[in-house]
C-alpha positions, -999 to 999 in steps of 0.1 A, spaced: 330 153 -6 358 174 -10 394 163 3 397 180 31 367 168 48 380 134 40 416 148 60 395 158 86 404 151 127 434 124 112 457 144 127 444 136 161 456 100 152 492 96 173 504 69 155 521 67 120 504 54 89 508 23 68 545 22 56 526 3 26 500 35 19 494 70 31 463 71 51 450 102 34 430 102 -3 433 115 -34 399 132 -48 392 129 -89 364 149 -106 357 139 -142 338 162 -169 340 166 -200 356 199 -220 339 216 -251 351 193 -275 335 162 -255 368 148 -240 375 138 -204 387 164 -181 402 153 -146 412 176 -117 421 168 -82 400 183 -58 427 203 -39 426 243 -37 433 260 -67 444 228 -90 440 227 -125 431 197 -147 455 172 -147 465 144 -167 441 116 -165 462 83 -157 440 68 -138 467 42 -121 447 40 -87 463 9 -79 499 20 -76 489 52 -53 508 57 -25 473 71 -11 450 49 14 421 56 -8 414 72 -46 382 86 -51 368 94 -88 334 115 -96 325 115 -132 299 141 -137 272 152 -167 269 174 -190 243 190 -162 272 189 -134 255 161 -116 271 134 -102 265 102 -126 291 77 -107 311 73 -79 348 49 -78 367 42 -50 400 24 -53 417 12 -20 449 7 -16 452 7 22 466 -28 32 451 -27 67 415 -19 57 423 -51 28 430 -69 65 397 -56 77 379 -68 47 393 -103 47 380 -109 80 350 -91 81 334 -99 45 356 -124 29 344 -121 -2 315 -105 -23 301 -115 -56 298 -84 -73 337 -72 -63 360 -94 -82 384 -94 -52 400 -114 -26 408 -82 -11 444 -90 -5 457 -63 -30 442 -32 -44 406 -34 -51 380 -6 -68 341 -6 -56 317 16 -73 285 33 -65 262 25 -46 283 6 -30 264 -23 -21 294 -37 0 297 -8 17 261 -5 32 254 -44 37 290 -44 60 286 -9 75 278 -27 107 301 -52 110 333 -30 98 321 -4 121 324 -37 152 357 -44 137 371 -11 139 357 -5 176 373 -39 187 405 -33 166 438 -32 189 456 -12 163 452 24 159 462 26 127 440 -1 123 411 20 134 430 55 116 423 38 84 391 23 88 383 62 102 391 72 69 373 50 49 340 56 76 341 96 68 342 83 28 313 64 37 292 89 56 295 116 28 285 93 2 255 72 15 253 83 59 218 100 46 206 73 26 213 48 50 194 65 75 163 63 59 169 33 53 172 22 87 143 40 99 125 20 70 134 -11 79 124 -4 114 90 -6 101 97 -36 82 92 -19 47 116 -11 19 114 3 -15 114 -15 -48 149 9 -58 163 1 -28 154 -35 -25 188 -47 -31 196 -38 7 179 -63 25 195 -90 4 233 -93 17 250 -121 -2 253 -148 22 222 -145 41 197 -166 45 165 -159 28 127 -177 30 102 -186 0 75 -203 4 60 -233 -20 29 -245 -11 28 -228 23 59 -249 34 91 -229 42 124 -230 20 155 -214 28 178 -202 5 214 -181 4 213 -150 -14 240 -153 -38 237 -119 -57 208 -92 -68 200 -77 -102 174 -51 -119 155 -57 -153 126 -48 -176 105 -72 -190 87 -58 -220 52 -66 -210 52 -68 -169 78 -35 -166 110 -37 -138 116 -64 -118 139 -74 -92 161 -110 -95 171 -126 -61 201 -149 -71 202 -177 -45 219 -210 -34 204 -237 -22 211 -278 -14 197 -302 -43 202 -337 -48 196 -357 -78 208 -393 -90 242 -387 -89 253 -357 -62 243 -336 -36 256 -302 -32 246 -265 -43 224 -255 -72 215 -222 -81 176 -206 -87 164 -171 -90 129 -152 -83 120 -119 -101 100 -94 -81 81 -74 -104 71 -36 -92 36 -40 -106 33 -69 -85 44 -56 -52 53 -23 -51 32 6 -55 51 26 -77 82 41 -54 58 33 -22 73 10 1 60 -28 3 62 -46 36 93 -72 35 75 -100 47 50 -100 18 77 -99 -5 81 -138 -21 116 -139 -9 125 -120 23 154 -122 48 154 -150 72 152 -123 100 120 -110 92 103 -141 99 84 -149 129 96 -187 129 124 -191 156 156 -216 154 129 -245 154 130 -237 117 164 -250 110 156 -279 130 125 -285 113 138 -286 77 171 -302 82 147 -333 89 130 -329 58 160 -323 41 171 -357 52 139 -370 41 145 -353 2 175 -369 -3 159 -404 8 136 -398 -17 164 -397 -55 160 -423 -83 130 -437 -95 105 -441 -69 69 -456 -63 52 -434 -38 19 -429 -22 6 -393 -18 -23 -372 -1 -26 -337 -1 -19 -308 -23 4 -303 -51 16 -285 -82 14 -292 -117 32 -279 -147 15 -262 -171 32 -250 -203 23 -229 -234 -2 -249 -256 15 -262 -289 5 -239 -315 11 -208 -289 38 -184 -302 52 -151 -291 83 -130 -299 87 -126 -261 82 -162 -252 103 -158 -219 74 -136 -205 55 -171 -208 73 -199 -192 59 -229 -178 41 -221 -145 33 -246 -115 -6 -248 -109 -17 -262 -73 -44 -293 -77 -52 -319 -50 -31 -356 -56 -44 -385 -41 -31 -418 -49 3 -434 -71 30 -412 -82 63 -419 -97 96 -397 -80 118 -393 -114 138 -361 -119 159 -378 -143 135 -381 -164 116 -348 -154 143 -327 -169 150 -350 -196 117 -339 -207 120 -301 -198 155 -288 -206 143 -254 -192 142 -272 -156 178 -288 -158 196 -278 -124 233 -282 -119 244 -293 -91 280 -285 -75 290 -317 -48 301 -294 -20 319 -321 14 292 -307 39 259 -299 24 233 -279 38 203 -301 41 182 -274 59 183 -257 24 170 -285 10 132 -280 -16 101 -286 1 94 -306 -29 102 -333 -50 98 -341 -86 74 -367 -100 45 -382 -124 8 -378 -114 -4 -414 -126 -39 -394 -125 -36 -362 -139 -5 -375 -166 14 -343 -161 45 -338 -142 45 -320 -109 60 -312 -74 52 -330 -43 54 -318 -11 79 -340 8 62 -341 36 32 -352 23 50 -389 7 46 -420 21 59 -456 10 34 -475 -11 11 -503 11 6 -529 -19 -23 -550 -14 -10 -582 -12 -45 -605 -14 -55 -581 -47 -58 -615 -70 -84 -625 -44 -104 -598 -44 -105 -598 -85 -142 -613 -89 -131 -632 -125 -137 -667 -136 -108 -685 -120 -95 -701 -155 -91 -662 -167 -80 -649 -136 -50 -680 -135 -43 -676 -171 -35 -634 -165 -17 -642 -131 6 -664 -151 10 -641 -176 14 -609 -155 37 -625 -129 61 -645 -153 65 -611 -176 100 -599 -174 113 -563 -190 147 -569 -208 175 -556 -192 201 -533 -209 189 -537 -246 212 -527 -268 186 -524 -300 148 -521 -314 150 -553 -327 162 -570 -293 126 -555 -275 105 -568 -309 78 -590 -296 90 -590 -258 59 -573 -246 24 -588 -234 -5 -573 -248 -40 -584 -229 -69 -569 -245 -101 -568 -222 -137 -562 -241 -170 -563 -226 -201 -541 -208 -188 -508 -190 -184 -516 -151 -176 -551 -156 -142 -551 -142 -118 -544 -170 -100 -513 -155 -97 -534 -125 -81 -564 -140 -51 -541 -147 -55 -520 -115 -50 -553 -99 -27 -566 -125 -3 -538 -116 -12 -544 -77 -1 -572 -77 31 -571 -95 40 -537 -76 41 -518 -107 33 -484 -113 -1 -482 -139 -1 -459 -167 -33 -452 -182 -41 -431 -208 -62 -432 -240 -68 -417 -280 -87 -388 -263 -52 -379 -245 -27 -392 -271 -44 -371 -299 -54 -342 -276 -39 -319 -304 -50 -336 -336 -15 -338 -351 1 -366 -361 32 -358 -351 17 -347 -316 2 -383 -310 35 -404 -321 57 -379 -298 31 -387 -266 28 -423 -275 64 -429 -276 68 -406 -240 45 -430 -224 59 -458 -240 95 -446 -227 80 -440 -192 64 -475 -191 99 -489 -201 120 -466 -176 98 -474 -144 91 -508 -150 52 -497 -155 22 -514 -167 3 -495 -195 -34 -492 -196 -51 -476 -228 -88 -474 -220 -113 -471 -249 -88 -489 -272 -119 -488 -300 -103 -470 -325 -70 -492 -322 -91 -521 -326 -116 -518 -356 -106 -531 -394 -90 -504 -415 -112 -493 -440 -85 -474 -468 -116 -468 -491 -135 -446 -463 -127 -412 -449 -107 -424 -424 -68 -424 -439 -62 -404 -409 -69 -426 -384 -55 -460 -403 -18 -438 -400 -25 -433 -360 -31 -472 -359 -1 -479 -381 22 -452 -356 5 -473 -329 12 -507 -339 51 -501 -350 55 -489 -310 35 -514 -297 53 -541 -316 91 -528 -300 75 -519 -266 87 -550 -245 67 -540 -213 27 -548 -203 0 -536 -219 -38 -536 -216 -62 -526 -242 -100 -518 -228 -129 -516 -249 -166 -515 -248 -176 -527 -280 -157 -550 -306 -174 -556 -339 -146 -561 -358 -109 -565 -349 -81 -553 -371 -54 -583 -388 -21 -566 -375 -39 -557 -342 -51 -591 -335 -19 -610 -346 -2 -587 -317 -26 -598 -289 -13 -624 -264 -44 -628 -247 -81 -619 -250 -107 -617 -222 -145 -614 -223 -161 -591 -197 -204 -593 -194 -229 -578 -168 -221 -595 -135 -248 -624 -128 -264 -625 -94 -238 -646 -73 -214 -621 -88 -234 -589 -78 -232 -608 -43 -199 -609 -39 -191 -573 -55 -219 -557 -27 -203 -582 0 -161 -568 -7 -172 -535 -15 -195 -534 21 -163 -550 39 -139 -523 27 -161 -497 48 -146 -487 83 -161 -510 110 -166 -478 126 -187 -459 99 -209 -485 94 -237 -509 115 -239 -532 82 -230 -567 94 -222 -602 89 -256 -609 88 -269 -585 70 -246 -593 39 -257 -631 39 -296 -626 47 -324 -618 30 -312 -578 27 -287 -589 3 -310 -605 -17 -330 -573 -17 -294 -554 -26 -288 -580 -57 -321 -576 -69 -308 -545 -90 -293 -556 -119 -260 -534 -116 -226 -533 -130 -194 -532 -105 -189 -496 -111 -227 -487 -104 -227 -507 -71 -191 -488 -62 -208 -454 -70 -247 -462 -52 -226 -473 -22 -203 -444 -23 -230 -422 -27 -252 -439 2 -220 -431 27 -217 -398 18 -261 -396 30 -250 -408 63 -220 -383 71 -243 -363 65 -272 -376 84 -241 -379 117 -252 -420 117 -239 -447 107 -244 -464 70 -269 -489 71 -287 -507 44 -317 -482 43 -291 -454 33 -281 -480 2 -323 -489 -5 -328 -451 -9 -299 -444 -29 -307 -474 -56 -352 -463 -52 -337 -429 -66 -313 -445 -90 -345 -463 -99 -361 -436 -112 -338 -423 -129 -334 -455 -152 -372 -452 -157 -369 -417 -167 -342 -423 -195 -359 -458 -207 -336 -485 -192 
């Protein structure tokens, strides 16, 4: 754009400039001379090169425009300085500020191409200057309008004829993310809204350009609530077709304005933003539906470019306990660490669909729709349902229920011996996981279980001690009971003349922690030939588990038959005390075999559209009959 089209049809303006600047501008071209120095000359007629100062800022001239060019004599970059203090006035009340323009916009500011302030607030300046009173209001702003036109009044018209279609490019992406405006991402299929704080471009080595969205967003943790900061990359390869346009809404993050929701969307997730920040500290919580679990690098995994392999959030179905601890979450996974700015009127629309927590199941840490979390319903008759000689079943009430975690221990040697270990051994299916489930039930604690298989998942040493004290820590932290099933290896005598210095150092690691852990643990086991010296001295209490007897078998059909919906089933009072549940005792099964045939036998009746009754259960144990035959039992 040369100067005088940037004079053009001011004259036509009556009233007088700016005392503070002269509403006209000064045009700069930049090149280079033979010897590779920088050449400036104003763009009036007939000028030669003058003297490069460069000191926009103390123009007397509305606005300073400076083209540096190539080697080629094509434009490479564009600089505007503006000095007008009435268009400053315009740009305090219209944008405020910007976070790419290190301005408040009350003195001289430059912007530089493309002029992403420019095109987001074309709209709104151009309101501004049609409403202004002033005319040198309006004179100024004209003159900043006709800079605007020359530079980007093509550009912005394909553009808008783009985004009439609802597509944009993966170069020009950067448009339909104003800072400020609200934005939607989706976890889960649930809605979250963001602020777009700022955009950027990058390359990653292996997946090629992407685009970041910087965004802002209401967190909450332990100690605040207020704004946090996250960021998506938008990879071309991913959603872009080369320079092809990609429809906005498929985008992961798209403005707020391309979505089909209406103001029922603010509504919607300001009350389960008040239902996130219910859910902060450490938390016992039921949940039911779908949810996401973090899944990092495995251990001996290494590559120069490990940030094109971060962690990564894998959906899985959750049903059951789960412990709410971000503390602890991030504690374990610096790269997750949010800071979070206390702010006097938080936004708790903007608030995560999610919060952070322990799958007691799956023992990996993972994000749970909030929606989808409901308070724990502890069963308050679970000693009565534990089918356990009464002596055994008093004795580990007692124990259980009398157990108290030390509070605010100040050493190791404080916590020594303050634990209760209960080691259960007998037939599989006789009730030893449920004499912690219930255990845990009854005390409303959170139950832990885990096992060797899981501690020395990666056959290290090092890799076991680091996982047993984690889930020694968590036991500790939430109050939690610990179950380590299939204890076996824990529990045999040490042989040091045999091949098995290996495992004696796991049960050494093992029994140092165990002996400073001052929280509940139960050890499971099917066999027991021999017990180890140290690992018996740290036992508090031993019970013996066998195959349940007949009046046993009774009363494990009878609960297990009255925990089925009264409306799924035509089994009744009669049936469980008659001479059908003789006929059901008959089978000489464990609890866990009568839990599966009678699982299985409802599932045969859903299907059938009936109701269970005790010939779905007959046919169920006539087939599990067989197979017993077939494998020798």
């Amino acid at each position: 754009m040369t100067s005088d089209q940037l004079h053009a049809n001011h004259e036509d303006d009556t009233e007088p400039a700016s005392q503070d600047s002269i509403c006209e501008p000064k045009v700069y071209h930049h090149t280079k001379n033979k010897e590779g120095r920088d050449q400036c000359k104003e763009q009036v007629q007939d000028s030669e090169p003058t003297k490069n100062s460069e000191d926009d800022e103390d123009s007397p001239y509305a606005l300073i425009v400076r083209r540096r060019f190539s080697e080629k004599r094509e434009v490479e970059s564009t600089t505007v300085c503006v000095n007008s203090p009435l268009i400053h006035k315009a740009f305090q009340d219209v944008i405020g500020s910007y976070p790419t323009v290190a301005s408040d916009f009350k003195t001289s500011f430059k912007l530089e191409s493309p002029f992403q302030i420019l095109l987001h607030y074309w709209d709104p300046l151009e309101a501004y200057r049609d409403d202004a009173d002033s005319p040198r209001m309006r004179q100024h702003l004209n003159l900043l309008f006709r800079f605007m036109e020359e530079e980007m009044g093509p550009e912005r018209r394909t553009l808008q004829h783009m985004l009439q279609k609802q597509m944009i490019t993966f170069k020009q992406a950067w448009v339909i993310y104003r800072p400020g405006d609200l934005v939607v991402s989706e976890v889960l299929g649930k809605s979250w809204l963001s602020r777009v704080e700022k955009v950027s471009y990058g390359t990653s080595r292996n997946r090629g350009p992407y685009v970041t969205i910087h965004m802002k967003y209401c967190d909450a943790n332990d100690d605040a609530i207020g704004e946090a900061q996250r960021s998506t990359n938008i990879f071309q390869s991913d959603h872009f077709a080369s320079d092809h346009p990609a429809k906005i809404k498929r985008l992961p993050v798209y403005p707020r304005k391309f979505s089909d929701r209406g103001p029922d969307l603010e509504i919607e997730l300001l009350e389960r933003g008040k239902k996130f920040i219910t859910n902060r500290g450490i938390l016992t919580k039921d949940y039911d539906g779908v949810a996401e679990w973090l899944k990092e690098p495995p251990l001996d995994f290494f590559d120069p470019n490990m940030a094109d392999y971060p962690p990564i959030w894998l959906p899985f179905t959750e049903t059951g306990r789960v412990v709410l601890d971000r503390k602890t979450f991030e504690e374990d996974n610096y790269s997750h660490v949010t800071m979070i700015e206390e702010v006097d009127d938080p936004e708790l629309f903007l608030c995560p669909p999610y919060a952070l927590g322990y799958s007691t199941g799956r023992k990996e840490w993972c994000r749970y729709l909030v929606d989808n979390l409901r308070d724990v319903t502890w069963k308050e008759n679970a000693w009565s349902s534990l089918i356990l000689d009464q002596e055994q079943k008093q004795v580990l009430k007692a124990l259980v229920m009398s157990h108290k975690h030390p509070e605010r221990v100040r050493s190791l040697s404080e916590q020594k011996g303050k634990g209760l270990v209960v080691l259960l051994h007998g037939t599989p299916g006789s009730g030893k996981t449920l004499s912690a489930e219930t255990a845990a039930e009854m005390s409303k604690k959170a139950l832990l279980s885990t096992s060797m298989s899981e501690l020395n998942r990666y056959d290290r040493a090092y890799a076991f001690e680091h996982r047993l004290k984690q889930i020694l820590q968590y036991a500790t932290t939430w109050n939690a009971i610990i179950l380590f099933d299939e204890a076996d290896v824990f529990l045999e005598s040490r042989d040091m003349t045999s091949n098995s210095t290996t495992r004696s150092a796991l049960v050494a690691v093992f029994l140092k922690h165990l002996e400073y852990f001052s929280g509940i643990v139960f050890l499971t086991t099917n066999r027991l030939s021999s017990i180890d010296a140290a690992m018996k001295s740290r036992i508090h209490l031993s019970l013996s588990f066998g195959p349940p007897e007949a009046d046993v078998r009774r009363q494990i059909w009878k609960q297990n038959l009255e925990a089925v919906p009264i409306d799924e089933t035509e089994i009744g009072g009669k049936e469980l005390s008659g001479r059908a549940a003789d006929d059901l005792i008959h089978h000489k099964l464990n609890g866990r075999e009568i839990s599966n045939a009678l699982n299985t036998a409802r599932t045969l009746a859903r299907f059938e559209e009936v109701k269970l009754s005790l010939q779905h259960i007959e046919t169920v144990l006539k087939i599990g009959q067989t197979f017993g035959k077939h494998i020798g039992a």
